[in-house]
VEXMAR-870278 format. One record per residue: x, y, z of N, C-alpha, C, CB in turn. Coordinates in pm, whole numbers, plus 50000, padded with zeros to 5 digits. Atoms other than C-alpha are relative to their C-alpha. Glycine has a CB too. Layout:
N
XYZXYZXYZXYZ/...
//
This chain:
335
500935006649908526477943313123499194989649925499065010350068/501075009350078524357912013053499145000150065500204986749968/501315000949909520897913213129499614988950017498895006349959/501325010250002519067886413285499045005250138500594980650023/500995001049922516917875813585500555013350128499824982250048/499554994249918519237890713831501565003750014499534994350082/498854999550046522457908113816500855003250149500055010849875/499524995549844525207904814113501305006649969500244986250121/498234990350044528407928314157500934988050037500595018450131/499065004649957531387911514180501615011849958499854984649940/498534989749959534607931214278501184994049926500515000050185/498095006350074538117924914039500405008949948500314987649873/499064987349982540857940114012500765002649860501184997550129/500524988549909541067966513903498475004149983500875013049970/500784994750066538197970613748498414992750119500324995549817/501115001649929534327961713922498865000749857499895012850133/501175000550133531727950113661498984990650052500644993449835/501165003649963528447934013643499744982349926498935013149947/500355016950028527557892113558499054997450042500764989550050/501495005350000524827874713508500044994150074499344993849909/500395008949871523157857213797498434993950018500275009650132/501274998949971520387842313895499444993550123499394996049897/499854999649808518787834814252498244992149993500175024050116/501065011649991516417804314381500184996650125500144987449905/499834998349834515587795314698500774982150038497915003750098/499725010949943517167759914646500394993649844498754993550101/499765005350104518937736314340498634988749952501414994150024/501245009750066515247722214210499905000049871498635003450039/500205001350116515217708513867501435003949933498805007649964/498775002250030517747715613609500015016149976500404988449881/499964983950043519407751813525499985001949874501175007850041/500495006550126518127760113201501545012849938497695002549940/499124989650080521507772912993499915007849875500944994749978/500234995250177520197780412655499755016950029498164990549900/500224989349996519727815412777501465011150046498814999150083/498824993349922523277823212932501215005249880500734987450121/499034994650074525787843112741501394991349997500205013750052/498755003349993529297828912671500855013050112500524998849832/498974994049889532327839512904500945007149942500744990150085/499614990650111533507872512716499734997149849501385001750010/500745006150178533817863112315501314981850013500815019349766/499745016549956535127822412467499444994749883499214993150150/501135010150024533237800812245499764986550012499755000449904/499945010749927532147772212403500024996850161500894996149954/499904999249879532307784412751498875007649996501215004250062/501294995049960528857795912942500875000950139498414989949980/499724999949836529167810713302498645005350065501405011250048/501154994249900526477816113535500344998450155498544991849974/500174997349857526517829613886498764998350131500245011549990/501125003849932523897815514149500325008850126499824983450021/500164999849862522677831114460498964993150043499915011850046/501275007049925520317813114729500365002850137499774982949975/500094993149845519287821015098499434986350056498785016050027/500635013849938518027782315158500884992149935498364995649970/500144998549834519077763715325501055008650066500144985450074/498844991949923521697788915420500475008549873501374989450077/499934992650131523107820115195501564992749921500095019850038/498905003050044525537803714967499895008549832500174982650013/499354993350056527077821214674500724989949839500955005550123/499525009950095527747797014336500265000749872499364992049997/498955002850145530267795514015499754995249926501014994349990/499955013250118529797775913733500515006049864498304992449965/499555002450117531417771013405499324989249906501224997350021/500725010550022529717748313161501145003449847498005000050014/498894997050074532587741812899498864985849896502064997850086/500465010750160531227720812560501534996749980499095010449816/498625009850076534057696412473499744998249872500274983950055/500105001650124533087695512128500275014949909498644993549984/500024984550080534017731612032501325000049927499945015050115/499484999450075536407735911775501805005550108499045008549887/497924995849929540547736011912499615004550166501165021749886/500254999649873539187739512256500514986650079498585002550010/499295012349907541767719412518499845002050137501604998549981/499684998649916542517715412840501055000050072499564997150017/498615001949988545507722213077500174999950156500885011449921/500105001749881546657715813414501555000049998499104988250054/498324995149902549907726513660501064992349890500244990250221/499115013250017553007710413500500924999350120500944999949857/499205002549900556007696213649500595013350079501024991649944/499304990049963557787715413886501754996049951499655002150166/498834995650074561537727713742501004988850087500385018950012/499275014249923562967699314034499124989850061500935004050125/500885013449980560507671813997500424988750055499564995349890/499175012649966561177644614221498414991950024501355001450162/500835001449953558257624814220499014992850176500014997349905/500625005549840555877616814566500635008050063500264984550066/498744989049875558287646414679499705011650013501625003149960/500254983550020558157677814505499794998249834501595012650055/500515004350104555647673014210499935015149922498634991350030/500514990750035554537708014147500415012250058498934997750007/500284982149964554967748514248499055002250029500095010549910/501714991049963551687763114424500235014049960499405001050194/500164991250019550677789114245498425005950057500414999449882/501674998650019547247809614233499354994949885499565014049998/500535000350176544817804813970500075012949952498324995249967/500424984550082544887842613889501744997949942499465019650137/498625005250038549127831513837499684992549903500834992550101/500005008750054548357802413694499894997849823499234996050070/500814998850116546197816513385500935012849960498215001950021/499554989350070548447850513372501694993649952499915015150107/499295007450071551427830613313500614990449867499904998150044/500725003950083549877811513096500275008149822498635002250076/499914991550099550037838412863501265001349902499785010850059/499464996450069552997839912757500874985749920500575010850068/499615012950070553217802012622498884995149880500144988050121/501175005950093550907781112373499094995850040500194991249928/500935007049904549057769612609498685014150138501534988250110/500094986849938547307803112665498414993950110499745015949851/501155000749908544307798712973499055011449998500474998550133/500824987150053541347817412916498844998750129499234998449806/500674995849866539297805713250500584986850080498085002049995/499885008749918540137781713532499535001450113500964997250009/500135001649873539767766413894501214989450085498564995150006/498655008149961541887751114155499414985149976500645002950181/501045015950027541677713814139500594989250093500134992249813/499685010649972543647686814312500585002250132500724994349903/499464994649854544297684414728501654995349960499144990250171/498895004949988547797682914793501034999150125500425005149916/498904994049843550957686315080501035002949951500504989450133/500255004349835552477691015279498565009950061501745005250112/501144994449921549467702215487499835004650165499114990649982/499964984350028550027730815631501394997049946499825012750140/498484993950066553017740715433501135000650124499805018549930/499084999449940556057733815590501055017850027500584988649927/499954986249990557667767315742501534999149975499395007350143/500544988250051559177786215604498965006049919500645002949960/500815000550102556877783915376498425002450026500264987949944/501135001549946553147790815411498774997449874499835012750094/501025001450075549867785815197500005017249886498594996750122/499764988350066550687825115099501185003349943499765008750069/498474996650062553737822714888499694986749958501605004350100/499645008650106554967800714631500904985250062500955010049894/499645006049958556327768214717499694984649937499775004450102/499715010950085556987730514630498594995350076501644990650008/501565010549914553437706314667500364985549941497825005549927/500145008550005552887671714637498624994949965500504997950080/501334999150020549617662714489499454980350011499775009749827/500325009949941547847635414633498734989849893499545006350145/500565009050135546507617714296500754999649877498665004949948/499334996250068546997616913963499885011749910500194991849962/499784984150054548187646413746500824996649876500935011850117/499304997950172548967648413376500065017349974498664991349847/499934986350079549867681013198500934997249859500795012950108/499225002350154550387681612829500264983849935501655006850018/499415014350055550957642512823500724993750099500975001049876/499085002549972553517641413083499284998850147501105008349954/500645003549835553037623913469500425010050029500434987550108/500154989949898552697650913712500474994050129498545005250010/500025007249911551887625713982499354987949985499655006050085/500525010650053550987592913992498554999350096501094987050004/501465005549927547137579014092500454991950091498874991549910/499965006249856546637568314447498084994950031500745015350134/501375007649952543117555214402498495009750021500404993050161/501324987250029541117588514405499494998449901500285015049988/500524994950151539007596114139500175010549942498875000549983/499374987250073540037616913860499255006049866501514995949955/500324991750126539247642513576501164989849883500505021050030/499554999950053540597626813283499845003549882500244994550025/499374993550075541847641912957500024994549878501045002350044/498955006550024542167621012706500645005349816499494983250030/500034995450053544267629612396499665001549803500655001250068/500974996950107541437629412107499015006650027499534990549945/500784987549939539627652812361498744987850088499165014249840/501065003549931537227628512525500184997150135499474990549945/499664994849838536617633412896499604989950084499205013750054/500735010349915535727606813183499835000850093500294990650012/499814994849876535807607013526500014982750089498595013250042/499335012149938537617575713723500445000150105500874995449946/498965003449890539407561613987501074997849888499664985650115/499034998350087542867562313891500934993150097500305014949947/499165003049904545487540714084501164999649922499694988350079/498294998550031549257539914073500524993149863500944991850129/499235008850175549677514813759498935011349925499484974649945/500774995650103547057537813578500935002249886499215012050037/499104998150155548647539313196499305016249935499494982649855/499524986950064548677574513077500525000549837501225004550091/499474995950172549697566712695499345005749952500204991249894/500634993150070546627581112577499455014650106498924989949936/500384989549937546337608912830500315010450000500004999250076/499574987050049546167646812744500655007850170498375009249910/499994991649907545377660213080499514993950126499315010849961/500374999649854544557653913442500225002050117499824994650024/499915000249879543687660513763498904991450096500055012850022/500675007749922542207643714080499485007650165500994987650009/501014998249898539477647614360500494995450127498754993249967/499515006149892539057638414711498934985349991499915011050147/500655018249963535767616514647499045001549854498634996450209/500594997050064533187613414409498405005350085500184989949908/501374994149943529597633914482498984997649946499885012450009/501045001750106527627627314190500444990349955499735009749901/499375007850088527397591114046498594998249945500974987450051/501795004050076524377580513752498915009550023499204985450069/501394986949987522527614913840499584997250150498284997149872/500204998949876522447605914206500655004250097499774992650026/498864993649896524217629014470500404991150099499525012750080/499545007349881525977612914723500015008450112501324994249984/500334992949907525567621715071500974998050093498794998050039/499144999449880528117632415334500045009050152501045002749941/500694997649844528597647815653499895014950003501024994250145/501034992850000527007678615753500965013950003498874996350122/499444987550051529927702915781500135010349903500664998649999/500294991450106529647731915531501675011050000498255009250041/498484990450041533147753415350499645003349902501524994349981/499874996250135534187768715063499914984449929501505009449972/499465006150087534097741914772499904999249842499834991550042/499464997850161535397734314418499574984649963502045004449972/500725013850082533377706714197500294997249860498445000949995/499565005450082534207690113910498574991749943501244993150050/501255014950093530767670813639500564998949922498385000849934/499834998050159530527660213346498564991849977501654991949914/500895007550083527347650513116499814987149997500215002049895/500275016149988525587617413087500434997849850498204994150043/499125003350148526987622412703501295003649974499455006049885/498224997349998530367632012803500225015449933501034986249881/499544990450097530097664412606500065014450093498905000449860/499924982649898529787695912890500574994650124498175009950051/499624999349913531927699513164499925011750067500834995949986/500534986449949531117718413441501155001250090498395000850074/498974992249887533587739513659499315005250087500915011349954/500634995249908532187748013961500615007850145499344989850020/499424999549897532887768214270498635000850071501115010550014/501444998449920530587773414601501005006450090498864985250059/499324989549892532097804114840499354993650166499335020149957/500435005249871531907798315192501395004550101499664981549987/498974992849888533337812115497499575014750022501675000349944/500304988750008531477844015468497995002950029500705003349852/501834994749935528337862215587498994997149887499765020550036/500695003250131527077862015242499494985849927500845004949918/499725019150056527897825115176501004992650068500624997549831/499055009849892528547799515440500854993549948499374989750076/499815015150047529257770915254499314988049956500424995550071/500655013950035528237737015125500784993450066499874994749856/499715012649977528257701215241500614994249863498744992950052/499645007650114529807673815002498624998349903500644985350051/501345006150032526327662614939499415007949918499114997650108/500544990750110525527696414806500865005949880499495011450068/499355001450093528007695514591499694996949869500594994350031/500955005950112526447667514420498925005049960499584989150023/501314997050061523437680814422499845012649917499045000650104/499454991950070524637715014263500344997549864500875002950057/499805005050168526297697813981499124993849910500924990949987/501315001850106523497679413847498835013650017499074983050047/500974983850024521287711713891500565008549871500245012750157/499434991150087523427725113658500174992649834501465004650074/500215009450130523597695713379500894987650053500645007449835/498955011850044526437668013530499084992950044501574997450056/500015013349950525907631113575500614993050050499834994449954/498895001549916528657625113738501105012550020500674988449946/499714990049970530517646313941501184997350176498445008149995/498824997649891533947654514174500015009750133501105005249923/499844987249917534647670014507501475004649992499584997750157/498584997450040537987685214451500485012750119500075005649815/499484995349876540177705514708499005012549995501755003050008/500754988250034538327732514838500285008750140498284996549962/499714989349896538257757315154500185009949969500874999050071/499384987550083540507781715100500605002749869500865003850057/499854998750180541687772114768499345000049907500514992949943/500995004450123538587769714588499985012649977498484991850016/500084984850086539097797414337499584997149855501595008849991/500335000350169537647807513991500515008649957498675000949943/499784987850102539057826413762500325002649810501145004950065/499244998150146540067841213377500225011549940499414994149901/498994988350090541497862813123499045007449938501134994049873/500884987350055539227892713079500895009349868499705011850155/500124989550098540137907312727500085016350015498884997449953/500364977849967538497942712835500695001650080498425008750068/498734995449879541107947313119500705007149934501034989050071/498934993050059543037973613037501245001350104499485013949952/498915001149934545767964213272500764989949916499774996650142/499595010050109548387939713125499624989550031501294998349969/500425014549845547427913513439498604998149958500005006550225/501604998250005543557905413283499584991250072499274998849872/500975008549933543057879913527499454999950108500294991250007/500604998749904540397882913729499184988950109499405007549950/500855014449927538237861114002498755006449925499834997450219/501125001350028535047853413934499264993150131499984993249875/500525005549829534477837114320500525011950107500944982050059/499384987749907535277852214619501014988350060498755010050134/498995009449879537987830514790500715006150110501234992849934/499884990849879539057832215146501134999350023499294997850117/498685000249968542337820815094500224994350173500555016049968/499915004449849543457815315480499235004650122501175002550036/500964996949974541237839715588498714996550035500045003849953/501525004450004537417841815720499265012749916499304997950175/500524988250051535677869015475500805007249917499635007650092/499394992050072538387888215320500214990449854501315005450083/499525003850121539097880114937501724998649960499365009649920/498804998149999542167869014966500454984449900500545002550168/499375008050088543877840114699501084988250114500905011549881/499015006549941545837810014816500904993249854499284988550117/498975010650063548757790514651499434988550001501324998250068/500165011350037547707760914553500754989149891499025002149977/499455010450093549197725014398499634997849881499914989650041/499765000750120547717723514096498525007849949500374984349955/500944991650004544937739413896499504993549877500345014850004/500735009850142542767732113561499365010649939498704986050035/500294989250104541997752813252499674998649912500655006349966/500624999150147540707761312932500995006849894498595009350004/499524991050143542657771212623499174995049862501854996949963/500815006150135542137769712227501515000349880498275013849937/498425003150068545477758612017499305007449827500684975649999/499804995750100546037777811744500074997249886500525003050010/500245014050110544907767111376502025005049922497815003449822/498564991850105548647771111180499715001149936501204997049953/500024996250118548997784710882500314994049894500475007749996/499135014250090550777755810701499094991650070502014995350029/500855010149959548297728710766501314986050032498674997149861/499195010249939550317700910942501175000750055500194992349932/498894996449932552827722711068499495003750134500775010849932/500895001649902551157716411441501205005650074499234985350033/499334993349931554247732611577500675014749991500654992750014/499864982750025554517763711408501225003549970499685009550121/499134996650043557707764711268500245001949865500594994650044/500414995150138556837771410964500174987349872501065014049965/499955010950026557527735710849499154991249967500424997050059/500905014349961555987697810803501134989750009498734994549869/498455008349961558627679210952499794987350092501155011050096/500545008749873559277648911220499385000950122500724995250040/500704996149884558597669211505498144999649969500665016450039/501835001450051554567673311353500034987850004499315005449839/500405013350008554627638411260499674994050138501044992449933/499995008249927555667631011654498405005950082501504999150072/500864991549966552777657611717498434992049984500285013049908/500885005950037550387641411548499754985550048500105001449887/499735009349942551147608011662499554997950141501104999549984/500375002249833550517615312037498555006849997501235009250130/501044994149997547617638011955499084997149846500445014550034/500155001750151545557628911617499225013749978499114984949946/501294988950008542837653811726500725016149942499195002450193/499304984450076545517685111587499654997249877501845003950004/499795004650129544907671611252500264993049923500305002149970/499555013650072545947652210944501375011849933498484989949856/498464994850087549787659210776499605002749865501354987349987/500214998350108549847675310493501615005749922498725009050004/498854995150053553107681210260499955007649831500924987250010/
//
């Protein structure tokens, strides 16, 4: 258990444990993090859980990730296995998939959220939002280096690969040579520390900041659809994310796909990934997960043991060299 101001249950499976929270009658001023524990033994990741009953009971996520932490990357959906692009870009998975999968590559995920809208919309049938199936993601999308999908003019999370983060419009010629990772929004909510304001409907949603020094990114969810927690507007989106530290800041798919989750360690199941939101999936109230087009994560690449052997073959060969080359931030060659 971590003690603070106020501690809320949250239900995962299998297990039911306790997270820090803390509860205000409204996002005034900034949230002060210097007091929040890291997210298990993460380093570099903070999580805090918000409740509030004004103006309505909403229910709120956050991640506050430091980009400057030592081998700490980022990773997002890759291609799908019959990539055609503008067709069938990606597989919808969950994020609780997304990150347990994850596992058993280099690219291990230690917390994520969903991130980028996509189609067909509704899922063509046979097929539904509850099962696995081909998406199309309606921006752009890097994973590892490699197009996903191309930019259509949204604004996007970008990646880039010496680790520094931005947040853009991204259209169809966008150049990708130096790009690690990305995904893309529906609008922007937060620009220069000023929320933007939209229309008055309230859902589940999933937000995207980042720092006026580029160095913390925040992951955000906001539950909604439930007695507990209606929902947010866009507007409070923005205004959420700078409460929390961004200066600019994404609305990114949300409803039923806005999910949080990661790889609980203490799980003694083999599956450690748990939520950390409640999502309604297709549902109104029940905790139920959707499939989603693409998603966005946290890992931490492994130092090798042979310094400049960045691929682990026990080597320092061309492959490192091409390693190094696309990425400098793994290191310098050493023979």
């Amino acid at each position: 258990m971590r003690t603070v101001t106020v501690l809320r249950l949250v239900l995962c499976t299998p297990l039911a444990f306790l997270l820090a929270a803390s509860t205000a009658l409204a996002q005034s001023g900034l949230f002060d993090w210097s007091g929040v524990a890291e997210l298990g033994s993460y380093p570099g990741i903070k999580y805090a859980a918000v409740s509030v009953s004004s103006p309505r009971s909403i229910n709120i996520d956050a991640l506050q990730i430091d980009t400057t932490t030592p081998n700490l990357r980022f990773f997002s959906t890759s291609r799908s296995s019959s990539w055609i692009e503008n067709v069938k870009e990606t597989r919808r998975k969950t994020t609780r998939t997304f990150i347990s999968e994850s596992q058993t590559t280099e690219t291990k995920v230690v917390a994520a959220i969903n991130a980028g809208p996509w189609s067909p919309w509704p899922p063509v049938a046979p097929d539904d939002w509850n099962t696995e199936g081909p998406a199309n993601m309606l921006g752009l999308a890097v994973s590892e280096g490699t197009l996903v999908s191309p930019g259509s003019g949204a604004p996007s999370v970008i990646v880039e690969n010496g680790g520094t983060v931005s947040l853009a419009s991204t259209g169809s010629g966008y150049d990708i040579t130096n790009v690690q990772t990305a995904v893309t929004g529906f609008s922007f909510v937060l620009s220069n520390g000023n929320p933007i304001g939209g229309g008055s409907d309230v859902h589940p949603r999933t937000g995207i900041g980042l720092s006026q020094d580029d160095r913390y990114i925040y992951l955000m969810t906001i539950d909604g659809r439930q007695l507990f927690s209606e929902g947010a507007t866009t507007g409070e989106v923005g205004s959420w994310l700078k409460h929390f530290g961004a200066y600019t800041g994404l609305n990114m798919d949300g409803g039923g796909s806005t999910t949080m989750a990661w790889w609980n360690p203490d799980n003694s199941d083999s599956d450690k990934s748990e939520l950390l939101n409640h999502p309604v999936g297709t549902g109104w109230g029940l905790r139920r997960e959707r499939n989603v087009g693409n998603n966005f994560g946290v890992y931490y690449v492994t130092e090798p043991s042979n310094p400049g052997d960045f691929d682990g073959d026990g080597g320092v060969d061309g492959s490192d060299f091409l390693l190094q080359q696309r990425d400098p931030s793994v290191g310098l060659l050493s023979d």
